[in-house]
C-alpha positions in Angstrom: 8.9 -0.7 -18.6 10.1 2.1 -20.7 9.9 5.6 -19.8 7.2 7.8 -21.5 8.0 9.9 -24.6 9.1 13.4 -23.3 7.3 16.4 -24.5 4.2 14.7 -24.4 1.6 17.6 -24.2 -0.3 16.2 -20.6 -2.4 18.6 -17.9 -0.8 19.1 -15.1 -2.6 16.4 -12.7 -1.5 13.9 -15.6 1.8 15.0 -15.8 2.3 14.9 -11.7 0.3 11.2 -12.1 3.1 9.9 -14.5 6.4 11.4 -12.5 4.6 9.5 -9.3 4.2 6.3 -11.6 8.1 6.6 -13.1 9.5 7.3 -9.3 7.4 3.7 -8.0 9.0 2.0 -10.2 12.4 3.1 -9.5 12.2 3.5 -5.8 10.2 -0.3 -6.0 13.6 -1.5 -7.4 16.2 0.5 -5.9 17.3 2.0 -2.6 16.6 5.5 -2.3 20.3 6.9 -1.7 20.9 4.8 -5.1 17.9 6.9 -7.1 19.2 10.5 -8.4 16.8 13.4 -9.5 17.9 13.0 -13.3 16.9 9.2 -12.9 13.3 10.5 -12.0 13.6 13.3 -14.0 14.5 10.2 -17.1 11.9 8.0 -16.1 9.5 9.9 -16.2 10.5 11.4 -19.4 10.3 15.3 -17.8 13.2 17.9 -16.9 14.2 17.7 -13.7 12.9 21.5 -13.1 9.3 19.7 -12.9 10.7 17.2 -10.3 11.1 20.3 -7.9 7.9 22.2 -9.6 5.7 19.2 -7.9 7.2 17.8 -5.5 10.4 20.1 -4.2 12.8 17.9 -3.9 13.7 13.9 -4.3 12.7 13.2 -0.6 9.7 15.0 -1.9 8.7 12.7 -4.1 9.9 9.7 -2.5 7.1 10.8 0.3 4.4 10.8 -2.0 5.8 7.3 -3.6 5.0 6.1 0.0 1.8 7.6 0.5 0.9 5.9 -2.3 2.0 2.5 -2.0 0.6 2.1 1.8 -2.6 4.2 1.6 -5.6 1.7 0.0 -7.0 4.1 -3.0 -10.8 4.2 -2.9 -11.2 2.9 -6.4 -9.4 -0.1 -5.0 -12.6 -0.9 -2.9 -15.3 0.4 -5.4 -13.8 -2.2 -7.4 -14.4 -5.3 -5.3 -16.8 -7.7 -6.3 -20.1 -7.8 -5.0 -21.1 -11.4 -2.9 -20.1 -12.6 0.7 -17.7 -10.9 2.8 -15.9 -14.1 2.4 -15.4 -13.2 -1.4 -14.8 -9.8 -0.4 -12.6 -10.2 2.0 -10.7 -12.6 -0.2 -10.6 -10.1 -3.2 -9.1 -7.2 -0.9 -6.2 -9.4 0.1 -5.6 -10.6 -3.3 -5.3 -6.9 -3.8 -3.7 -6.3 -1.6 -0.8 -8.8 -2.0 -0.6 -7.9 -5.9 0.7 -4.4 -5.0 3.2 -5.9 -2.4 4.5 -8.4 -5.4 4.7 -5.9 -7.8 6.9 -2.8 -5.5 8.3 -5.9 -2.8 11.3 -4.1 -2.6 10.0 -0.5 -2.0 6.9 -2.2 0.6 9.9 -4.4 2.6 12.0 -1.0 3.3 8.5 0.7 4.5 5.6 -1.1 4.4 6.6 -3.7 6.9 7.0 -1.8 10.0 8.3 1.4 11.7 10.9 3.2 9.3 12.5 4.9 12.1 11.7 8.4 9.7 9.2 10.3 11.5 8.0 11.4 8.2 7.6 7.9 7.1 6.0 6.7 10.5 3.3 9.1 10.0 2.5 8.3 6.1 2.5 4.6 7.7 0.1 5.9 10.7 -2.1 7.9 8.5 -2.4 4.8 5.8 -3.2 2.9 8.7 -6.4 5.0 9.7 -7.4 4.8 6.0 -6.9 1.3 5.5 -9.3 0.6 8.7 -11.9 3.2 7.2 -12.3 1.7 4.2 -11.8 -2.1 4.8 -14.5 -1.2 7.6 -16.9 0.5 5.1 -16.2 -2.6 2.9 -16.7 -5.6 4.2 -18.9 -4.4 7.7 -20.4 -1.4 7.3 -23.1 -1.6 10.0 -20.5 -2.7 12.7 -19.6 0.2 15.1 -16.6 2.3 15.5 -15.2 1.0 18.5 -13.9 -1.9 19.1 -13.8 -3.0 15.3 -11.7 -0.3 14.4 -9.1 -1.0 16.9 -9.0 -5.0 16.0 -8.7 -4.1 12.1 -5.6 -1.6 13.1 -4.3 -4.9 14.9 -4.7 -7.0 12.1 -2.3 -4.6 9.7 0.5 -5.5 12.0 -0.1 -9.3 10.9 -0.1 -8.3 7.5 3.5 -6.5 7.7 4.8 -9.8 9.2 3.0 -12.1 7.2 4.5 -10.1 4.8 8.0 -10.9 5.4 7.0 -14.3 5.8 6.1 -14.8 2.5 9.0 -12.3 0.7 12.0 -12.4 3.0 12.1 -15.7 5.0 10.2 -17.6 2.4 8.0 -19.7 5.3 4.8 -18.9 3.5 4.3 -18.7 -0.5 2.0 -16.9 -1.4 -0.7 -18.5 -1.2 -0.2 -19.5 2.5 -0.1 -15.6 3.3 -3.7 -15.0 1.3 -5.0 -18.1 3.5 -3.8 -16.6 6.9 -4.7 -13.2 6.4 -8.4 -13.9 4.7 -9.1 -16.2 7.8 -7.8 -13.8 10.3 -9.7 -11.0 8.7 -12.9 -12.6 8.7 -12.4 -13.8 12.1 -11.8 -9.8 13.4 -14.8 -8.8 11.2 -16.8 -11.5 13.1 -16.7 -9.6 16.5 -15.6 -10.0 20.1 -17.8 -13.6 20.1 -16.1 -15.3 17.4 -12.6 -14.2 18.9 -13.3 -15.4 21.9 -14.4 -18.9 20.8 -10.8 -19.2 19.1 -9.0 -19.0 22.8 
Protein backbone atom coordinates (compact mmCIF):
# COMPACT_ATOMS: atom_id res chain seq x y z
CA UNK A 1 0.00 0.00 0.00
CA UNK A 2 1.44 3.39 -0.76
CA UNK A 3 1.89 6.04 1.63
CA UNK A 4 -0.54 9.01 1.58
CA UNK A 5 0.29 12.25 -0.31
CA UNK A 6 2.12 14.53 2.21
CA UNK A 7 0.66 17.93 2.80
CA UNK A 8 -2.61 16.75 2.66
CA UNK A 9 -4.72 19.45 4.52
CA UNK A 10 -6.49 16.71 7.32
CA UNK A 11 -7.88 17.78 11.12
CA UNK A 12 -5.96 16.72 13.54
CA UNK A 13 -7.94 13.35 14.71
CA UNK A 14 -7.51 12.51 10.88
CA UNK A 15 -4.15 13.16 10.63
CA UNK A 16 -3.37 11.08 14.15
CA UNK A 17 -5.96 8.30 12.42
CA UNK A 18 -3.57 8.00 9.28
CA UNK A 19 0.07 7.93 11.23
CA UNK A 20 -1.78 4.95 13.46
CA UNK A 21 -2.85 3.33 10.02
CA UNK A 22 0.83 3.92 8.29
CA UNK A 23 2.71 2.54 11.65
CA UNK A 24 0.13 -0.96 11.58
CA UNK A 25 1.23 -1.64 8.54
CA UNK A 26 4.82 -1.33 9.16
CA UNK A 27 5.01 -2.71 12.55
CA UNK A 28 2.48 -5.71 11.05
CA UNK A 29 5.39 -6.47 8.71
CA UNK A 30 8.49 -5.70 10.54
CA UNK A 31 10.08 -6.10 13.92
CA UNK A 32 10.05 -3.07 15.94
CA UNK A 33 13.87 -2.51 16.43
CA UNK A 34 13.88 -2.87 12.43
CA UNK A 35 11.09 0.29 12.08
CA UNK A 36 12.88 3.93 12.45
CA UNK A 37 10.90 7.16 13.15
CA UNK A 38 11.58 8.51 9.48
CA UNK A 39 9.95 5.10 8.23
CA UNK A 40 6.71 6.23 10.23
CA UNK A 41 7.35 9.56 9.65
CA UNK A 42 7.38 8.26 5.43
CA UNK A 43 4.62 6.18 5.65
CA UNK A 44 2.54 8.04 6.84
CA UNK A 45 3.49 10.82 4.52
CA UNK A 46 4.08 13.53 7.73
CA UNK A 47 7.46 15.00 9.24
CA UNK A 48 8.67 13.27 11.82
CA UNK A 49 8.07 16.39 14.24
CA UNK A 50 4.24 15.10 14.19
CA UNK A 51 5.43 11.55 15.16
CA UNK A 52 6.55 13.09 18.54
CA UNK A 53 3.57 15.94 18.47
CA UNK A 54 1.07 12.69 18.96
CA UNK A 55 2.52 10.22 20.18
CA UNK A 56 6.19 11.20 21.87
CA UNK A 57 8.17 8.90 20.75
CA UNK A 58 8.32 5.49 18.39
CA UNK A 59 7.61 3.29 21.54
CA UNK A 60 4.85 5.76 21.69
CA UNK A 61 3.23 4.95 18.81
CA UNK A 62 4.08 1.37 18.70
CA UNK A 63 1.82 1.30 22.07
CA UNK A 64 -1.12 2.71 20.46
CA UNK A 65 -0.46 0.23 17.24
CA UNK A 66 -1.06 -2.46 20.02
CA UNK A 67 -3.96 -1.03 21.65
CA UNK A 68 -5.32 -1.05 18.49
CA UNK A 69 -4.81 -4.30 17.12
CA UNK A 70 -5.98 -6.34 20.43
CA UNK A 71 -8.79 -4.05 21.65
CA UNK A 72 -12.21 -5.09 19.62
CA UNK A 73 -13.50 -1.48 18.27
CA UNK A 74 -17.20 -1.09 19.04
CA UNK A 75 -18.07 -0.51 15.40
CA UNK A 76 -16.75 -4.01 15.02
CA UNK A 77 -19.81 -5.32 17.00
CA UNK A 78 -22.45 -2.68 15.81
CA UNK A 79 -21.57 -4.17 12.70
CA UNK A 80 -22.49 -7.82 13.17
CA UNK A 81 -25.33 -9.18 11.61
CA UNK A 82 -28.54 -9.54 13.17
CA UNK A 83 -29.90 -13.56 13.53
CA UNK A 84 -28.83 -16.45 15.99
CA UNK A 85 -25.92 -16.28 18.25
CA UNK A 86 -24.71 -19.01 16.17
CA UNK A 87 -24.46 -16.44 13.14
CA UNK A 88 -23.25 -14.05 15.53
CA UNK A 89 -20.92 -15.77 17.08
CA UNK A 90 -19.67 -17.00 13.74
CA UNK A 91 -19.41 -13.44 12.20
CA UNK A 92 -17.26 -12.16 15.37
CA UNK A 93 -14.63 -14.89 14.75
CA UNK A 94 -14.58 -14.40 11.16
CA UNK A 95 -13.74 -10.92 12.29
CA UNK A 96 -11.88 -11.59 14.25
CA UNK A 97 -9.49 -13.90 12.33
CA UNK A 98 -9.42 -11.24 9.31
CA UNK A 99 -7.47 -8.80 11.51
CA UNK A 100 -5.06 -11.56 12.73
CA UNK A 101 -4.49 -12.47 8.73
CA UNK A 102 -4.09 -9.20 7.70
CA UNK A 103 -1.19 -7.84 10.82
CA UNK A 104 -0.12 -11.90 11.53
CA UNK A 105 3.18 -10.77 12.12
CA UNK A 106 2.55 -7.81 14.42
CA UNK A 107 -0.54 -10.13 16.44
CA UNK A 108 2.20 -13.37 16.75
CA UNK A 109 4.87 -10.91 18.54
CA UNK A 110 1.88 -9.61 20.89
CA UNK A 111 -1.28 -10.86 20.47
CA UNK A 112 -0.57 -14.43 21.32
CA UNK A 113 0.40 -14.31 24.86
CA UNK A 114 2.38 -12.43 27.60
CA UNK A 115 5.02 -10.03 25.91
CA UNK A 116 7.18 -9.96 28.84
CA UNK A 117 6.75 -5.73 28.46
CA UNK A 118 4.75 -4.58 31.31
CA UNK A 119 3.44 -2.00 29.09
CA UNK A 120 2.41 -4.50 26.66
CA UNK A 121 0.95 -6.98 29.26
CA UNK A 122 -1.43 -4.36 30.37
CA UNK A 123 -2.68 -3.12 26.78
CA UNK A 124 -3.14 -7.16 26.48
CA UNK A 125 -5.03 -7.19 30.07
CA UNK A 126 -7.01 -4.10 29.33
CA UNK A 127 -8.11 -5.56 25.63
CA UNK A 128 -8.91 -8.49 27.41
CA UNK A 129 -11.64 -6.72 29.76
CA UNK A 130 -12.99 -5.10 26.60
CA UNK A 131 -13.11 -7.96 24.53
CA UNK A 132 -15.34 -9.87 27.32
CA UNK A 133 -17.56 -6.60 27.58
CA UNK A 134 -18.47 -6.40 24.35
CA UNK A 135 -18.56 -10.07 23.13
CA UNK A 136 -20.82 -10.30 26.35
CA UNK A 137 -23.08 -7.45 25.34
CA UNK A 138 -23.13 -9.15 21.93
CA UNK A 139 -23.94 -12.34 21.78
CA UNK A 140 -25.60 -12.77 25.66
CA UNK A 141 -26.68 -9.78 26.92
CA UNK A 142 -29.09 -10.88 29.63
CA UNK A 143 -26.53 -13.47 31.05
CA UNK A 144 -24.94 -12.17 34.34
CA UNK A 145 -21.58 -10.86 35.20
CA UNK A 146 -20.14 -13.51 37.07
CA UNK A 147 -19.31 -16.47 36.04
CA UNK A 148 -19.74 -15.63 32.25
CA UNK A 149 -17.27 -13.07 32.34
CA UNK A 150 -14.63 -15.10 33.76
CA UNK A 151 -15.24 -18.25 31.09
CA UNK A 152 -15.16 -15.63 28.09
CA UNK A 153 -11.59 -14.22 29.63
CA UNK A 154 -10.70 -18.08 29.45
CA UNK A 155 -11.75 -18.60 26.13
CA UNK A 156 -9.18 -15.63 24.79
CA UNK A 157 -6.35 -17.83 25.92
CA UNK A 158 -7.70 -20.56 23.32
CA UNK A 159 -7.86 -18.02 20.81
CA UNK A 160 -3.96 -16.95 21.18
CA UNK A 161 -3.12 -20.68 20.87
CA UNK A 162 -5.44 -21.55 18.34
CA UNK A 163 -3.90 -18.79 16.85
CA UNK A 164 -0.50 -20.17 16.49
CA UNK A 165 -2.00 -23.22 15.51
CA UNK A 166 -3.25 -21.99 12.50
CA UNK A 167 -0.19 -19.25 11.65
CA UNK A 168 2.93 -20.71 13.09
CA UNK A 169 2.67 -24.57 13.37
CA UNK A 170 0.33 -24.84 10.42
CA UNK A 171 -1.96 -27.77 12.37
CA UNK A 172 -5.10 -25.97 11.68
CA UNK A 173 -5.98 -23.83 8.37
CA UNK A 174 -7.96 -21.51 8.75
CA UNK A 175 -10.91 -22.80 8.61
CA UNK A 176 -10.22 -25.41 11.35
CA UNK A 177 -9.41 -22.44 13.77
CA UNK A 178 -13.01 -20.52 12.85
CA UNK A 179 -14.64 -24.25 13.61
CA UNK A 180 -12.85 -24.58 17.06
CA UNK A 181 -13.27 -21.27 18.29
CA UNK A 182 -17.18 -20.75 17.12
CA UNK A 183 -17.93 -24.13 18.83
CA UNK A 184 -16.05 -23.34 21.93
CA UNK A 185 -17.59 -19.93 22.17
CA UNK A 186 -20.98 -20.99 21.85
CA UNK A 187 -20.41 -23.72 24.19
CA UNK A 188 -19.00 -20.88 27.12
CA UNK A 189 -22.05 -18.71 26.14
CA UNK A 190 -24.27 -21.78 26.87
CA UNK A 191 -23.58 -21.66 30.67
CA UNK A 192 -22.19 -23.91 33.50
CA UNK A 193 -24.99 -26.76 32.18
CA UNK A 194 -23.82 -27.13 28.82
CA UNK A 195 -20.07 -27.22 30.03
CA UNK A 196 -20.67 -29.65 32.21
CA UNK A 197 -22.44 -32.14 29.86
CA UNK A 198 -19.10 -31.93 27.62
CA UNK A 199 -16.95 -33.71 30.73
Amino acid sequence: MTAPARGRRLDPDARREEIVAGALRLFAAHPYAAVSTTDLAQEAGVARGLINHYFGTKRGLYLEVVRRLTTIPEVAVAELPPGTVDVRAGAAVDWFLDAVERHRGLWLSVGTGAAGDIDVDAILAEADEIAADRVLAALTPDAPDDPYRARVRSFFGLVRSASREWLVRGTLDRAGTRALLVDVLLAVLSGPAHLDSQV
